[in-house]
N, C-alpha and C positions, 0 to 999 in steps of 0.2 A: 283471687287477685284483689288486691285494696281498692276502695271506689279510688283511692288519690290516683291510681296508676291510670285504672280505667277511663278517668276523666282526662287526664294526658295525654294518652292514648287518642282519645276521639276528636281532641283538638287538632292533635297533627295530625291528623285523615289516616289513620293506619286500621281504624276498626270504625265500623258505623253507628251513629248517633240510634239508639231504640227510640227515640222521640220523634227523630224527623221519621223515621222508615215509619213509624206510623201515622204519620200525617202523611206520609203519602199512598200508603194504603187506605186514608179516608179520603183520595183524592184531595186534600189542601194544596198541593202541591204536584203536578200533571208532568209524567215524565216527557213530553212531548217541548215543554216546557225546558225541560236539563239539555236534551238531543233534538238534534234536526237532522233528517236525511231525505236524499232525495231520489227520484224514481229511477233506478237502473234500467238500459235502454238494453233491449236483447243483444246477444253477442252479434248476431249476424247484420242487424242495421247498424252498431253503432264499429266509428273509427277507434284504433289503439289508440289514438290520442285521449280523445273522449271518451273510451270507459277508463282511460288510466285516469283521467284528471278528477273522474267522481270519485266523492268521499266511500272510504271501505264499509262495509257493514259495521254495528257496534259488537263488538267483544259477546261472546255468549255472557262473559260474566257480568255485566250489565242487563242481561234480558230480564230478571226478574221485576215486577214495576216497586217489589217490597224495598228493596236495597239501594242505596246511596253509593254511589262511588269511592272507595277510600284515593286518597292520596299516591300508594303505588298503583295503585288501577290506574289513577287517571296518568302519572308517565308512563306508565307501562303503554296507554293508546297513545301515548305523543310520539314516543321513540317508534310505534311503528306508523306512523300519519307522518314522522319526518325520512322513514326509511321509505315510505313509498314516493313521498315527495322526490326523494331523491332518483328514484329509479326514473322516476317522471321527467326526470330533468336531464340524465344520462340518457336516455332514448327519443327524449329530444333532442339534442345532441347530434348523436347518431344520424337522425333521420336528416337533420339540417347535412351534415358531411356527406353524405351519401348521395343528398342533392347535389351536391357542388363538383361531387366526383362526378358524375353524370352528364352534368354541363358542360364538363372539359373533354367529353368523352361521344360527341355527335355519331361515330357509328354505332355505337350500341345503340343510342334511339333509333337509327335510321334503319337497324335488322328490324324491324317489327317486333321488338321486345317490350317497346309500350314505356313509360313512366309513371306510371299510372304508382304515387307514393301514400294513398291513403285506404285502400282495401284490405278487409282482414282476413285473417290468415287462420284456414278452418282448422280447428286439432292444435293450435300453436301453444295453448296452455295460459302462458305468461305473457299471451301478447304478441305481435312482431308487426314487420314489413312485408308487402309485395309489391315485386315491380310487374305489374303488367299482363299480359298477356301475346303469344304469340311462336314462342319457342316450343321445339319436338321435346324437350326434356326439361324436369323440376328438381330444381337445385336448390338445398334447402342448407344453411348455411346458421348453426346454432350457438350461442353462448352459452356458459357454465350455467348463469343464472335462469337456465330456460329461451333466453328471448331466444327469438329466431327470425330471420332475414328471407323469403323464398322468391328465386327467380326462376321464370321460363327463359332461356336461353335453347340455343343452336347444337346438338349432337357434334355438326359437322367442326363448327370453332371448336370445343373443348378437346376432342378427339383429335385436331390437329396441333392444336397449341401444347398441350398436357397430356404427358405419356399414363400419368396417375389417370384423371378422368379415361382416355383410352382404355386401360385396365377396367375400370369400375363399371364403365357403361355396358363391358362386352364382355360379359364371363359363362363362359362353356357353351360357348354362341350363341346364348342367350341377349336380347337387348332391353336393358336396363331404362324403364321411362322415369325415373326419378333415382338421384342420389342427396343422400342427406351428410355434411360434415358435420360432428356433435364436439362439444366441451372444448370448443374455439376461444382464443385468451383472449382475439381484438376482430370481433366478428366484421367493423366495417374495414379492415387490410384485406380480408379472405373475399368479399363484394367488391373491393377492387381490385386486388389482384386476377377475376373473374372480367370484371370493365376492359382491362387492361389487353385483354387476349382478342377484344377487335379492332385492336390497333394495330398496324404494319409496325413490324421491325424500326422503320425509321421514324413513327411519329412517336413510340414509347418515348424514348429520351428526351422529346419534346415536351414532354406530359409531366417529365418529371420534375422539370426544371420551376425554380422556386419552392420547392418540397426542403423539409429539414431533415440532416442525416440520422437522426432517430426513427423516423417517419421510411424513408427510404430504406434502411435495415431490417424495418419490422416488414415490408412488404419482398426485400431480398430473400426473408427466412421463410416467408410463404411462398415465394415462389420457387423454393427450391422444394419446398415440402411437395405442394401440387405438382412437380418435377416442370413447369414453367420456363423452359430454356431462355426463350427470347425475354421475358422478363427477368431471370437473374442476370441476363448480359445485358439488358438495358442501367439495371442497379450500379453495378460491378462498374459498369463506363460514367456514369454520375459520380458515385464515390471516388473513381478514378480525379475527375477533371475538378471536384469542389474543394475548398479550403475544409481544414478542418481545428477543433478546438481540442485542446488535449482530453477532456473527457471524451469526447467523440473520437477521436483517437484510440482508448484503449477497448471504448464498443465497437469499432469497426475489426479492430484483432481479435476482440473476442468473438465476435457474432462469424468469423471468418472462420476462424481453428476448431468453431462447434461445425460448420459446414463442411469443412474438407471438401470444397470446391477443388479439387489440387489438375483436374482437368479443363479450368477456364484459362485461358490464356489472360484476360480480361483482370484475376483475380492476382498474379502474378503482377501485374501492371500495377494494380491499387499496394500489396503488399511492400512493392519495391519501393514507397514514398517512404514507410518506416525500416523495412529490412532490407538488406543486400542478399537480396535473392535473384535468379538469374532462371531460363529457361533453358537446358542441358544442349539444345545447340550452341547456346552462345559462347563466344570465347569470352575470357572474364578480363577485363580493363584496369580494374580498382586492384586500390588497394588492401592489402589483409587490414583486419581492424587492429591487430600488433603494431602495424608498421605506421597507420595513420595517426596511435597514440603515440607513437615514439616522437612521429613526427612533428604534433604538437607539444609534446611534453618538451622537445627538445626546442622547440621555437619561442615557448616559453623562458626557458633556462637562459635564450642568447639574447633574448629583448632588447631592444638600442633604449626603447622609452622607459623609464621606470614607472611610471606611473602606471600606464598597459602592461606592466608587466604583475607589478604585483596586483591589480583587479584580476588580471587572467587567472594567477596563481589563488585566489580567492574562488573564482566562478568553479574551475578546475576542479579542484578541490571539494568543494561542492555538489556536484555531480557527480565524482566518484562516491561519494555518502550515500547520494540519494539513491544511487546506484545499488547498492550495495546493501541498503536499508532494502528496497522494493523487490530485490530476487532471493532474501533471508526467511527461506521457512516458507515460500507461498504456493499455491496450491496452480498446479495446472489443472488445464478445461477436462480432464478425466479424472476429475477429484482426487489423484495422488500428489504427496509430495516434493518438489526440486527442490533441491540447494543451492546455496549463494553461487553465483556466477561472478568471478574477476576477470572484469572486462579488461582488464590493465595486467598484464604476467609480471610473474614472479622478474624472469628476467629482463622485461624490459626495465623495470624498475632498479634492477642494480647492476645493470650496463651505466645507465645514469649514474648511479651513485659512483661507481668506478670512475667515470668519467670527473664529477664534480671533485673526488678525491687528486684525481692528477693535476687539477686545475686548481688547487687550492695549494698542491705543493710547488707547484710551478712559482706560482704566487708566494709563497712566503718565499722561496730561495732567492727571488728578486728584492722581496723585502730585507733579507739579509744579507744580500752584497750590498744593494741602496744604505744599510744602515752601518758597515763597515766601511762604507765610502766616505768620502770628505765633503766629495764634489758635488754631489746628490742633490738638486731643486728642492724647492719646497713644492711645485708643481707635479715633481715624478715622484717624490712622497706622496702628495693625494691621491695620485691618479693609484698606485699601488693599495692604496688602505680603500679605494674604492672597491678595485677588482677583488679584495682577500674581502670584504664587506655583502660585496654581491654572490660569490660564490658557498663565501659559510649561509647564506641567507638561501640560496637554493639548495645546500645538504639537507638544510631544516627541513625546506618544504618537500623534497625528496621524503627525508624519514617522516615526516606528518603523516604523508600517505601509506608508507610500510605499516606504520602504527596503528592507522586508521586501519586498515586492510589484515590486521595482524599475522605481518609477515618481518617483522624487526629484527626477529633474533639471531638472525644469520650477520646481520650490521652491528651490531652489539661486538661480535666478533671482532670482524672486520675495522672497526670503529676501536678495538683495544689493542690491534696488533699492529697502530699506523705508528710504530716507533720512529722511522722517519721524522714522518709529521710533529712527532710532539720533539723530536731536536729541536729542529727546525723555530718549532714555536720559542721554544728558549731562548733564541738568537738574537731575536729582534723585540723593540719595542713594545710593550702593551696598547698603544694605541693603533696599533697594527692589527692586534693576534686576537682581540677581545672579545671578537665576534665569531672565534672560532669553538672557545669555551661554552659556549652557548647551545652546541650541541650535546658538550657531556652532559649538561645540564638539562637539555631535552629528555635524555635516555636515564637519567635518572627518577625523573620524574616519572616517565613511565614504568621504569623498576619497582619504584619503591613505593608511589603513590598509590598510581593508577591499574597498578599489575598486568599490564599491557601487553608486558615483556615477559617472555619467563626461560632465561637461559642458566647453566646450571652453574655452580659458586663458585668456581673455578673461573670462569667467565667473567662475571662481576668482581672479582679481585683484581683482575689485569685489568679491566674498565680502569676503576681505581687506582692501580696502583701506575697506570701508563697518564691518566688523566687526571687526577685530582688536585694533584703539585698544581699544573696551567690553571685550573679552576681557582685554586683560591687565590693565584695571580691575578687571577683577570677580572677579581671578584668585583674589585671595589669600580675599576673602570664600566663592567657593564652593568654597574645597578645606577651609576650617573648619566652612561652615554645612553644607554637603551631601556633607560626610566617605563615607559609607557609600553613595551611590549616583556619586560623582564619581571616576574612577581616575586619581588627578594625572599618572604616568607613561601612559597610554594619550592622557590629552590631549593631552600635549607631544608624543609621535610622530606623534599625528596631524595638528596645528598643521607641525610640522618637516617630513612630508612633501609637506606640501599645500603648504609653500613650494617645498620644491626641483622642483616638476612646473611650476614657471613661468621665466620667460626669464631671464637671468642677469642684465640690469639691474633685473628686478622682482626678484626674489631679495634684489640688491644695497640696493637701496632699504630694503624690508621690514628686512632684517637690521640693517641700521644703524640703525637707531630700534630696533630691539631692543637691541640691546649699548648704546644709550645707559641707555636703561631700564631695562637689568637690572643695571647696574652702580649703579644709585640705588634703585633696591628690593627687589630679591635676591629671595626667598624669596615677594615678592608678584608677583611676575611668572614666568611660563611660563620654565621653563628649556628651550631649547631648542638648548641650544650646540652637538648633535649637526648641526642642519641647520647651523650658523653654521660646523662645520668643512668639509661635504661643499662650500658655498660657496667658503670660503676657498681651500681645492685645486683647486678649480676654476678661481680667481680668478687666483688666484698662481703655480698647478704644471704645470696642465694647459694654461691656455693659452699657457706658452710653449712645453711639447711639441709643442703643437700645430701653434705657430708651425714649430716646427723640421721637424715631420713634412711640414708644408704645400710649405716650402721643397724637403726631399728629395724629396719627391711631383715639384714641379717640376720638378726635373731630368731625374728618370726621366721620366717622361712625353714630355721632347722624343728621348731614346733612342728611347723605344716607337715616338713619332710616325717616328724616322728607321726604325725596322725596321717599320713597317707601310708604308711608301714602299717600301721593297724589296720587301715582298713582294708588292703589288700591283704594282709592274713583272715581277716572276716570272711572274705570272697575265696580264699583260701580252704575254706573248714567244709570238709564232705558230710552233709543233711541227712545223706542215705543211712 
């Protein structure tokens, strides 16, 4: 190795200096001097606290007095002087909680169990707790990390409070004077849940109160584990009567569906705040969840206020996403798979739609006697362009959700066969009908953009061919009246692709009443010159490539055919 490296090297402490290491082997330098330690007190006089708090022994790699510390030595002793730090400071911790559980907890001192929180604990390894002195039996209550907790406690309380203890204390009539829990995830919930069992039935829930519902779950799951009765029903009636926050919320469903408590009355009670669940005596009051969204959806649709109506139509909305997003592909508490759940049915969504279609034709046949009339207000005019305004405005948000939900394409149909309707549209004014066009334009978009939709070409021709005429009617009116909710360029891509997805004499057709039409109204009809070129090259460029390809295709082909002749005369020829 080059001295230049070596000298680099010993700068940043990664190898040791051969000059210092020998001055300090002439003593110029007294390693007592580099380290300080100080006199470890025997296990058995000194508290956890105190031998935790003395500094560790040094590294054997440091023993030599020849050798300097490099640079990884010396983090290598920090990372573990801050890992023990830290341990020091988690079990202090602990011992501070465990106090305070204690003090809320008077009958356990008063069994002659003692408090006694500073004694150590013979065998414990890593350290730990005892309380006291005084109980027929030693309960030794351990963490992953080694620490460990040991109580004397009462045969007689465990065996009556906890069917588990029962079991463990008394096996093949045997009696059991110590039991140990091992590789505990939150050793002080399992010390209290212990605390907890000389309390009466009625002062647990007292006990609990002021507790946070994180806190009370982790002590529900050890009480169920320890089989803990009167402590799961104390849990179970607190989660019952506490507010909760939506995280807390999906821990309290989950830490419940791992439990399958399904025999607490108690657990039934808490589940009913989120689900409609019911206990098999009862006769059921509610409503189905079908009929409760109908009966919103529908409350929505008849709104007096507009303002509350379309926020609702917003929030709605909304929720059915999130909905729908959150039961997509997620994993139940048995680690298998569910699928999306529609909370919202197929038919209640197009009972609606049926409905808003009767209401829309209703509405234009008043618009068109109103407009074959003489007599007709300017007052029964608005109030008309109101109602045909409001009802295409709730088809939309009808199909938003089909689309969202992709379930469209049965309305796609539906929405192409309303021959009626599109009379009707004809009839009457454009500042009438304008807001009706605005659905084909919906369903285009989905068609042809978004792919949202996928119904077959037969379908999208009557779309077209029942709807497109009213569209580039209406065009010019709803890119002025409905500026801020209308995207003039999203419509036209979506019009232009939904043509080119059909056969090249529908194409042909369509487009040619186009260019006649747009060339007489410009700016009032859909520009969609983009599909009228992807046509045109089609028409013109590609198929006589095609031609030509076809042609050379032919040739080769009777080649192929003559060398597949040969080669099955090859396979042909007998070897033998």
């Amino acid at each position: 190795m080059a001295s230049r490296e070596v000298s680099t090297m010993i700068k940043q402490g990664f190898i040791s200096d051969p000059s210092l290491s020998s001055l300090i082997h002439n003593k110029a330098i007294s390693p007592k001097h580099i380290f300080s330690s100080s006199p470890t007190s025997s296990p058995s006089s000194s508290s956890p606290s105190s031998s935790s708090l003395s500094p560790p022994p040094p590294p054997a790699m440091f023993s030599s007095p020849g050798n300097r510390p490099t640079l990884f030595e010396m983090m290598s002793e920090e990372q573990l002087r801050e890992a023990q730090q830290t341990t020091d400071i988690n079990r202090r911790r602990l011992h501070e909680k465990l106090t305070r559980v204690l003090a809320k907890n008077p009958n356990f001192i008063d069994g002659n169990i003692g408090v006694a929180m500073d004694g150590t604990c013979d065998g414990l390894g890593l350290g730990g707790l005892v309380f006291g002195s005084g109980g027929d039996v030693k309960l030794t209550v351990s963490a992953r990390d080694g620490f460990k907790v040991s109580m004397d406690v009462h045969r007689r309380v465990l065996t009556e409070k906890s069917r588990f203890f029962a079991e463990k204390l008394t096996t093949d009539g045997a009696v059991a004077q110590s039991v140990e829990i091992c590789d505990c995830d939150d050793v002080e919930i399992y010390v209290e849940a212990v605390i907890l069992m000389y309390s009466s039935s009625r002062d647990l829930k007292r006990m609990l109160m002021g507790e946070e519902v994180p806190r009370v779950l982790s002590l529900l799951m050890v009480s169920s584990a320890i089989m803990f009765e009167a402590g799961i029903s104390a849990c179970l009636e607190y989660l019952e009567a506490v507010p909760w926050s939506e995280e807390e919320e999906e821990r309290v469903i989950c830490c419940l569906s791992h439990l399958e408590l399904h025999h607490h009355d108690d657990e039934v009670q808490v589940l009913q705040r989120v689900l409609s669940i019911q206990a098999p005596s009862t006769i059921s009051l509610s409503l189905s969840i079908d009929q409760v969204l109908l009966k919103l959806l529908t409350g929505v649709l008849q709104a007096k206020d507009e303002k509350a109506r379309k926020e609702m139509k917003t929030i709605i909305f909304r929720l059915l996403s999130e909905e729908d997003d959150s039961t997509t592909n997620t994993s139940d508490h048995r680690g298998g798979t569910r699928a999306a759940v529609n909370v919202v049915s197929k038919d209640t969504l197009y009972h609606l739609c049926h409905g808003c279609l009767s209401s829309l034709i209703l509405c234009l046949s008043e618009a068109a006697a109103a407009a074959a009339a003489t007599t007709t207000c300017m007052q029964d005019r608005g109030n008309i362009m109101g109602e045909i305004a409001r009802e295409a405005d709730n088809m939309r948000w009808i199909v938003d959700i089909l689309i969202d939900r992709k379930m469209g394409d049965e309305f796609v149909k539906l929405w192409a066969d309303q021959k009626e309707l599109a009379a009707l549209h004809s009839k009457i004014p454009t500042m009438y009908r304008h807001d009706i066009s605005g659905i084909t334009a919906q369903l285009c978009i989905a068609i042809g953009i978004r792919g949202q939709i996928l119904v077959p070409r037969s379908t999208r021709y009557t779309l077209l061919s029942t709807w497109l005429e009213p569209l580039y009617e209406d065009f010019g009116w709803m890119r002025r009246a409905c500026r801020p909710s209308i995207d003039k360029k999203l419509v036209e891509d979506g019009v232009s692709q939904t043509i080119l997805t059909l056969s090249m004499p529908q194409q042909q057709s369509i487009l040619l009443k186009w260019f006649d039409r747009f060339l007489n109204k410009g700016d009032d009809c859909p520009n969609i010159h983009r599909a009228f070129e992807i046509w045109w090259r089609r028409a013109f460029i590609r198929q006589q490539h095609y031609a030509v390809q076809c042609a050379g295709a032919g040739a080769g082909a009777e080649n192929h055919h003559s060398d597949d002749l040969q080669i099955t005369t090859l396979h042909d020829i007998d070897y033998s």
